[in-house]
C-alpha positions in Angstrom: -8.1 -20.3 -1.5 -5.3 -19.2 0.9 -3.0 -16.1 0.9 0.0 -18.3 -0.6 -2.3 -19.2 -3.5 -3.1 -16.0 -4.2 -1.1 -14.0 -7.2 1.0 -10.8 -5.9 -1.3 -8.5 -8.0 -4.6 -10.0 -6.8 -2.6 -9.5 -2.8 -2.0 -5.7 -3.9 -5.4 -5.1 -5.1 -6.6 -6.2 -2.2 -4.5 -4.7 0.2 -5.0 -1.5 -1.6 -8.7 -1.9 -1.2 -8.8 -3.1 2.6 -7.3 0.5 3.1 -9.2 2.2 0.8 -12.3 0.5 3.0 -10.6 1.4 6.1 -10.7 -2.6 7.3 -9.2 -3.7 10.4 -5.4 -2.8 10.5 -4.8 -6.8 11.4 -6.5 -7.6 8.0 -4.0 -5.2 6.0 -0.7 -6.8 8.1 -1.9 -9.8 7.3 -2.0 -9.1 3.6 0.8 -7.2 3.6 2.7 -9.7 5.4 1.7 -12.3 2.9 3.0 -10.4 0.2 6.1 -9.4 1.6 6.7 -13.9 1.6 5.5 -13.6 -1.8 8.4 -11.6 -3.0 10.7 -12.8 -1.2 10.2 -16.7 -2.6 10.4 -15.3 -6.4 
């Protein structure tokens, strides 16, 4: 399953989490930049 399939809640979850973990700030952009297409194609 890619980003784009992904649900916006199931993106802010894990977004949310990845920070909450401390991941690698590239992971979070790259959820956060996913979500940010999201919204912007409802």
């Amino acid at each position: 399953m890619g980003l784009e399939e992904m649900s916006i809640s199931v993106l802010v979850e894990t977004s949310e989490k990845a920070k909450e973990l401390e991941l690698d700030n590239d992971f979070i952009n790259i959820l956060e930049e996913a979500l940010k297409k999201r919204y912007i194609h409802q």
